[in-house]
Backbone as ProteinMPNN parsed JSONL, in Angstrom:
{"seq_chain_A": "XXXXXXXXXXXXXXXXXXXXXXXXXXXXXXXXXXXXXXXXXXXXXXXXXXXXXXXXXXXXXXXXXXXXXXXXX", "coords_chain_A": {"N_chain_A": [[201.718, 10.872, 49.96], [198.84, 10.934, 52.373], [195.191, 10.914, 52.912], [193.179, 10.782, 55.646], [191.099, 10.457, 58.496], [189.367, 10.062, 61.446], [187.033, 10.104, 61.082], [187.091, 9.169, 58.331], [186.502, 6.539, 56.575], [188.781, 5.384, 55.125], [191.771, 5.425, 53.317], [193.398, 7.624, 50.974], [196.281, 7.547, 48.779], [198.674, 9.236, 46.938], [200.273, 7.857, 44.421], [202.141, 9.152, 42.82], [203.014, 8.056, 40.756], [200.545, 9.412, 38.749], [198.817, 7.706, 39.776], [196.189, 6.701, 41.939], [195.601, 5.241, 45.166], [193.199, 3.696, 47.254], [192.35, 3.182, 50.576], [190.349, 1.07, 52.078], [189.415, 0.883, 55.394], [188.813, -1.63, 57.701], [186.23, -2.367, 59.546], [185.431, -3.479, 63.29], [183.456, -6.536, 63.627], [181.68, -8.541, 65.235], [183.103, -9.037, 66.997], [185.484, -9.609, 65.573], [188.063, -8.729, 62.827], [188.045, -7.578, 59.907], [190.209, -7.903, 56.842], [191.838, -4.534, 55.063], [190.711, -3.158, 52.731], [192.189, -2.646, 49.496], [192.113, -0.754, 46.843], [192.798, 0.598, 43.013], [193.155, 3.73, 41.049], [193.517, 5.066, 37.655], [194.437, 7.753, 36.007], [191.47, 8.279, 33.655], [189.964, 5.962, 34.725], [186.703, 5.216, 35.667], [186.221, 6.167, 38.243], [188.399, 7.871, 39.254], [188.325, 10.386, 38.6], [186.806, 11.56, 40.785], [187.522, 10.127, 43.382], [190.279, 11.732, 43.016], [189.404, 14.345, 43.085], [188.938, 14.415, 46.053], [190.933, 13.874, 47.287], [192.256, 16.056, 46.618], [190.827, 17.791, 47.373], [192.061, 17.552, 50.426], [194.568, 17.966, 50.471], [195.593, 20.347, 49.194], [197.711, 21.615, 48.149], [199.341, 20.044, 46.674], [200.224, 18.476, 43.891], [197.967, 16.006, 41.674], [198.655, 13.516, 39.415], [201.184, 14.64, 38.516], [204.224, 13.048, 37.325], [206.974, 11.315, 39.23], [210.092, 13.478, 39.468], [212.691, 12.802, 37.968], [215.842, 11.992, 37.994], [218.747, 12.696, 35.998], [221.942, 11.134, 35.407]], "CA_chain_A": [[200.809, 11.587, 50.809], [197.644, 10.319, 52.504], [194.396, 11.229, 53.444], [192.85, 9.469, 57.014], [190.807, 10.978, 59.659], [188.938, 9.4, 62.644], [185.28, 10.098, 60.622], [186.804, 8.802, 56.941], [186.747, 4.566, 56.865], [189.497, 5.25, 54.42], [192.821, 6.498, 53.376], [193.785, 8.247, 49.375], [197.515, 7.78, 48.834], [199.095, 9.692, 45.639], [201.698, 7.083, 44.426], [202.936, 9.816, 42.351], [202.551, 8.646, 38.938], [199.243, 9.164, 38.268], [197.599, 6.332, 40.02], [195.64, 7.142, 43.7], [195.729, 3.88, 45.555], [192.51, 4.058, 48.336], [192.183, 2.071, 51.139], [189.127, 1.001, 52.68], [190.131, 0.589, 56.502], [187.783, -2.639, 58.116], [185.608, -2.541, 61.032], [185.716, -4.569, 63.881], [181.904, -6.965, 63.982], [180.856, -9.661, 66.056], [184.294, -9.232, 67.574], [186.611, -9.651, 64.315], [188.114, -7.516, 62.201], [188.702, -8.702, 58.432], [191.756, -7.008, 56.628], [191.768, -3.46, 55.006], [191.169, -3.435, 51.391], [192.65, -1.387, 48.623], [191.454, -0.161, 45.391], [193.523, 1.849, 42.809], [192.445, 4.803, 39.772], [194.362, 5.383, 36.992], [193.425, 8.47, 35.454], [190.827, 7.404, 32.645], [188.82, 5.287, 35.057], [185.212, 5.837, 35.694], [186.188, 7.036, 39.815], [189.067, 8.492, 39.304], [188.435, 11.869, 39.184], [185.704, 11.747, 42.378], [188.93, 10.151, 44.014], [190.939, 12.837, 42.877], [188.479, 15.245, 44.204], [188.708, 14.066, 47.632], [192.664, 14.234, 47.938], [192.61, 17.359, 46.522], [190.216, 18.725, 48.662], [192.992, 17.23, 51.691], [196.078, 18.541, 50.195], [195.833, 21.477, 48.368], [199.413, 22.354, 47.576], [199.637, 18.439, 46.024], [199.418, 18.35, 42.882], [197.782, 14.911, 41.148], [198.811, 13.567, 37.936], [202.593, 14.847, 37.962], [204.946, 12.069, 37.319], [207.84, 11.696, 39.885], [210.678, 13.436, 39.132], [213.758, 11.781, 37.451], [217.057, 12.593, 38.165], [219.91, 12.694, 35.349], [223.086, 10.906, 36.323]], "C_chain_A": [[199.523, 10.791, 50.949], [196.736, 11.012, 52.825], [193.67, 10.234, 54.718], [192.298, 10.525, 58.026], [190.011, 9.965, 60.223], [187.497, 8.861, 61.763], [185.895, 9.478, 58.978], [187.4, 7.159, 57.325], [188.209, 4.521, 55.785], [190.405, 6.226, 54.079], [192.953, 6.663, 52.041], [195.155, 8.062, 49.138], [197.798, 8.001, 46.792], [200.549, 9.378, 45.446], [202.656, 8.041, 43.511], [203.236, 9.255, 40.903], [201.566, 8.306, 38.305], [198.064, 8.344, 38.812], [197.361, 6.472, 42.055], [195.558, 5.639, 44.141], [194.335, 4.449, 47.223], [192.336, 2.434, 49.236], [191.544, 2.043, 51.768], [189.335, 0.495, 54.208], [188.672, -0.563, 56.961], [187.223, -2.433, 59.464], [185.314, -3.655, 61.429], [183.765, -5.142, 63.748], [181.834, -8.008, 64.456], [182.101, -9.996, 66.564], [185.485, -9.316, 66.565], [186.665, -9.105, 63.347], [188.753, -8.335, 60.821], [189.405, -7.065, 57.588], [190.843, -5.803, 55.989], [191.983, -3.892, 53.617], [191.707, -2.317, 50.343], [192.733, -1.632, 47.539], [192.443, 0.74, 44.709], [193.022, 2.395, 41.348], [193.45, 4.738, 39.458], [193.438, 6.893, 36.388], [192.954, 7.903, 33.909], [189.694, 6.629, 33.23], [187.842, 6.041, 35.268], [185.389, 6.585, 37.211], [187.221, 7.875, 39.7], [189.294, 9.567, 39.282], [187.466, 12.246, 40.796], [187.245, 11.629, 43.601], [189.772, 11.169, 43.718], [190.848, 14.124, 43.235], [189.049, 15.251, 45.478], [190.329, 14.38, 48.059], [192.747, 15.792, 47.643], [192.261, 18.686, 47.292], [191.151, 18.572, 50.009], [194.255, 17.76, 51.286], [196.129, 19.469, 49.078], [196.887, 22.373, 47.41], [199.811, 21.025, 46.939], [199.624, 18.495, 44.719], [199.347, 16.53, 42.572], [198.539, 15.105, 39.824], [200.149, 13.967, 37.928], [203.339, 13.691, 38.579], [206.225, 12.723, 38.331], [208.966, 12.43, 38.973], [212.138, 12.776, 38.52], [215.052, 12.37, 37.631], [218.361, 12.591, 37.314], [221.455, 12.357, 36.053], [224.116, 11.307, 35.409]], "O_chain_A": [[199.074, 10.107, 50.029], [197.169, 12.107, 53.185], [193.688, 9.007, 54.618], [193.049, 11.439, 58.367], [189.895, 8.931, 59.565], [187.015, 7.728, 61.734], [184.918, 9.288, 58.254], [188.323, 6.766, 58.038], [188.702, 3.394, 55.721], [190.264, 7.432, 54.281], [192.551, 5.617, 51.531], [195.474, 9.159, 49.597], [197.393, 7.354, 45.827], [201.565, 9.949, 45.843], [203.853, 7.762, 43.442], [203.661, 9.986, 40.008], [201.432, 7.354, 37.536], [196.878, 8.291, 38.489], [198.134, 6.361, 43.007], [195.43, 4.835, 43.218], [194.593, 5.355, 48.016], [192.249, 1.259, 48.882], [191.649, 2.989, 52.549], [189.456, -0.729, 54.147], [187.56, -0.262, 56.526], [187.972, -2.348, 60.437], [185.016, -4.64, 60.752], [182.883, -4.283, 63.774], [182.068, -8.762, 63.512], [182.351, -11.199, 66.643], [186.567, -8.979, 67.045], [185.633, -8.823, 62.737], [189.555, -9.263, 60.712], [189.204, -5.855, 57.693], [189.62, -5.766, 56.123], [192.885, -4.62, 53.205], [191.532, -1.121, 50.577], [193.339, -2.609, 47.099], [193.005, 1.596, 45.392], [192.536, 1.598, 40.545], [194.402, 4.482, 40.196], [192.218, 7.054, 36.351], [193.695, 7.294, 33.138], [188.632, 6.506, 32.62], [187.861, 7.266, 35.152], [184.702, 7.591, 37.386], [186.901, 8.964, 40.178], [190.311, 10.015, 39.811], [187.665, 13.144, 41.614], [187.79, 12.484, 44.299], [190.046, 11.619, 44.83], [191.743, 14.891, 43.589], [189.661, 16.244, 45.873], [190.717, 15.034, 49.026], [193.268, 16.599, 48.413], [192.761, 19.758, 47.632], [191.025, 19.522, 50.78], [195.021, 17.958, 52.229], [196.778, 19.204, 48.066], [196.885, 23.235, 46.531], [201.004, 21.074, 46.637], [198.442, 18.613, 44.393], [200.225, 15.771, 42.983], [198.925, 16.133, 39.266], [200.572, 13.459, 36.89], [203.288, 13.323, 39.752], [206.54, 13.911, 38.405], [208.936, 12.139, 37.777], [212.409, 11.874, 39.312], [215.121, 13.539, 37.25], [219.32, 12.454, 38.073], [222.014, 13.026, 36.923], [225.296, 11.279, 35.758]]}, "name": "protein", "num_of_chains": 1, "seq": "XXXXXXXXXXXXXXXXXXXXXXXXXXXXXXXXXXXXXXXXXXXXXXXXXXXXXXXXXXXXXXXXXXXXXXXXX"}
């Protein structure tokens, strides 16, 4: 799941175990646009809950922090 609107420079994605991956989208200046960078929290880091905030506030029914499920063969 992501977060992305028109007004946020950046998107939240919840890789699903544990770790938010954000990506800082680039604006175009003096005609050229330099790539899109991306940052990622584990929980424990110093942003990681602010980031965790912010998705949560976008997806409400999400939960953070639960590891994917595993499937028994």
């Amino acid at each position: 799941m992501s977060v992305a609107t028109d007004e946020v420079p950046y998107t939240i994605i919840n890789r699903g175990d544990g770790v938010l991956v954000v990506r800082v989208h680039s604006q175009t200046r003096q005609g050229r646009k330099l790539p899109d960078t991306s940052f990622t929290f584990k929980p424990g880091d110093p942003q990681y809950e602010s980031w965790q905030r912010i998705y949560n506030e976008n997806h409400p029914d999400a939960p953070v922090n639960t590891p994917p499920s595993v499937t028994e063969e």
